[in-house]
N, C-alpha and C positions, 0 to 999 in steps of 0.2 A: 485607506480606501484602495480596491486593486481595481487596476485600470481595466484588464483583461475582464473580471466577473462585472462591472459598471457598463462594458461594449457588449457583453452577451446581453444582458439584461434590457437594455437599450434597442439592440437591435430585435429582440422578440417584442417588446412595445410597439417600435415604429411599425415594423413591418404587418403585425397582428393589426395594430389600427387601420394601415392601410386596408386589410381585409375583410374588416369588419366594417369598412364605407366601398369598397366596391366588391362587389359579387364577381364580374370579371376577374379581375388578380388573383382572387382566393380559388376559383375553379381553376387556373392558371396553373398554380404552383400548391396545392394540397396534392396530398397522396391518393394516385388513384390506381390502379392495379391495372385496368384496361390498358390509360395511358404511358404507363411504363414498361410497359412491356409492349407496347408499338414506338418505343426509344426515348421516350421523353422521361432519361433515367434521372435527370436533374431534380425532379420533385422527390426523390430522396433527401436531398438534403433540406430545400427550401419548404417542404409541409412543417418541416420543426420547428421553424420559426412564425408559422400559423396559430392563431387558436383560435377554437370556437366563440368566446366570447370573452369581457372582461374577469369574470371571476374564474373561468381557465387559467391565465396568463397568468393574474396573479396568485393562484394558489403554485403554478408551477415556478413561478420566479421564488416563491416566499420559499418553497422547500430546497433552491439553488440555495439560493442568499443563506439558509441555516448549515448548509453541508459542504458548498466549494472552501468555504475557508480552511476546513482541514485537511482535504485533499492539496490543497495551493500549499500549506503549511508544511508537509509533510514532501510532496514531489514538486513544487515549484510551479510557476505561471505556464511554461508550455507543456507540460504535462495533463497540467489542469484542462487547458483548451484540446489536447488529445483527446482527452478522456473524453470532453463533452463530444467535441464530434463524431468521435469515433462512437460511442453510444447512440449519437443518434441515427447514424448509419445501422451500426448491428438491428437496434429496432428494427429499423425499417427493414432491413433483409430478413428478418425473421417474420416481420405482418408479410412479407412479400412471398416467403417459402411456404406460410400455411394458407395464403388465400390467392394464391399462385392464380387458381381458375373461377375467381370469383371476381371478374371482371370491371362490377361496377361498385367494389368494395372502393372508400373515401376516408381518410383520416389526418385528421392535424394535431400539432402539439409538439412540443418539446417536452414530454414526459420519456419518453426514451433517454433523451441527454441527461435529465436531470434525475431520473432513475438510476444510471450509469455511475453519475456523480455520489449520488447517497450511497449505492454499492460501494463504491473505492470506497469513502469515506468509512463504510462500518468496515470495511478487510482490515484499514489501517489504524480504527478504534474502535475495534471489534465491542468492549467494556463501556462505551461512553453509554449514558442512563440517556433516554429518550420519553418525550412527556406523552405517552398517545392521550389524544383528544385535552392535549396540555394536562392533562393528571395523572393517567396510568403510567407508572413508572415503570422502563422494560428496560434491561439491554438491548446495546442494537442489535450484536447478532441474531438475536433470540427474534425483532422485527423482522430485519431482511430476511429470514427464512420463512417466517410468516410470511408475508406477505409475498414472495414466489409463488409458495402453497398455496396461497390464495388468488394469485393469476392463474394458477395452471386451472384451476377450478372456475376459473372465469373466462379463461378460453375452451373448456368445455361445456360451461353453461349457455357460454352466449345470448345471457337476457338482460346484457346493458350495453351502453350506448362507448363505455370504457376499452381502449387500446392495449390489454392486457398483454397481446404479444408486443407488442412493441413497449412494453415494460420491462416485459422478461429479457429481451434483447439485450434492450440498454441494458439491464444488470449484467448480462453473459458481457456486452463489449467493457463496463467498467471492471467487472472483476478478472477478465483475461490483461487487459491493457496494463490496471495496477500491479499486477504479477510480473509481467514483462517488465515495466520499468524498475520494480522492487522484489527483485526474485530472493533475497534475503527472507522474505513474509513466510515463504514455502520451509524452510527449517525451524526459524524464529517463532514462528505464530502458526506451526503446521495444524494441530487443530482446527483452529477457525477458518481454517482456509478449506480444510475437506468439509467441515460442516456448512459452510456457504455455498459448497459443491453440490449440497445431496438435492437443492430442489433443482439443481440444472439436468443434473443427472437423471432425477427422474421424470423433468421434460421429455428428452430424448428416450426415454425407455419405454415412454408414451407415447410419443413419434410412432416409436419403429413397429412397437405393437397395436397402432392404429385404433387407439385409444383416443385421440384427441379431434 
């Protein structure tokens, strides 16, 4: 049992409950674009440890608990905790770059960290078989590229209630961070590393061309 993934998981329980019993707190510390940008830049980190209800919480704990283990296996306990923060940062700077001037935009969740976290985890088992909907049998790369594709498509549809950028985020902050600490992956496993590349790539190239 690792102590490090037992204190994350823990701590988005407590704190989510506290905010699912006072409404104060949770307006407090959720992500809110007005607020942050009049300096209350703290709700960066503390919205991640929000969620909207209980079956948020736990769908986002149950996809940590299936992926940190092989990120912790592979780079160690403080890496591990990089990853997740640092992911849940990138999120948030990314929902923060595209709704800059959307003032009373609101968002909670540790989907960003734990997005982050299943990225490292597929750079580093790119091959490991994944169950969608516990039966469809995929690789993971073959996933995380999906499902990129499928945020970008959801940050231009915007007809759900889902944190899409700050999914895509967190993937950008896991997949640059595992690089940095594992720059072997870049010769060793140079494919899968430009292939997990192509839906960041074509984020930005949807950016610049005012696409999104």
């Amino acid at each position: 049992m690792n102590l490090i993934l037992i204190g994350i998981i823990v701590a988005n329980a407590l704190i989510s409950y506290k905010g699912f019993n006072d409404i104060a707190f949770f307006r407090k510390n959720e992500f809110h674009t007005g607020s942050i940008r009049s300096g209350e830049q703290l709700r960066m980190l503390t919205s991640g440890f929000l969620h909207v209800d209980i079956t948020h919480l736990i769908f986002n704990m149950l996809t940590l608990w299936f992926f940190a283990p092989v990120v912790i296996s592979y780079l160690g306990n403080f890496t591990f905790g990089l990853i997740y923060l640092g992911s849940l940062i990138f999120g948030n700077l990314l929902t923060l770059y595209f709704h800059k001037n959307d003032y009373s935009y609101r968002a909670v969740g540790a989907s960003g960290a734990v997005t982050g976290v299943l990225y490292s985890a597929i750079l580093l088992e790119p091959n490991m078989m994944l169950g969608i909907f516990f039966i469809i049998p995929m690789p993971a790369y073959v996933f995380g590229i999906l499902y990129l594709l499928y945020s970008i498509y959801g940050m231009r549809a915007k007809n759900d209630n889902i944190g899409h950028t700050a999914h895509f985020g967190g993937a950008i902050g896991g997949y640059l961070i595992t690089l940095l600490k594992e720059p072997s992956l870049l010769y060793a496993n140079s494919l899968m590393v430009i292939l997990l590349a192509i839906p960041i790539v074509i984020l930005f190239v949807m950016a610049k061309a005012g696409k999104l």
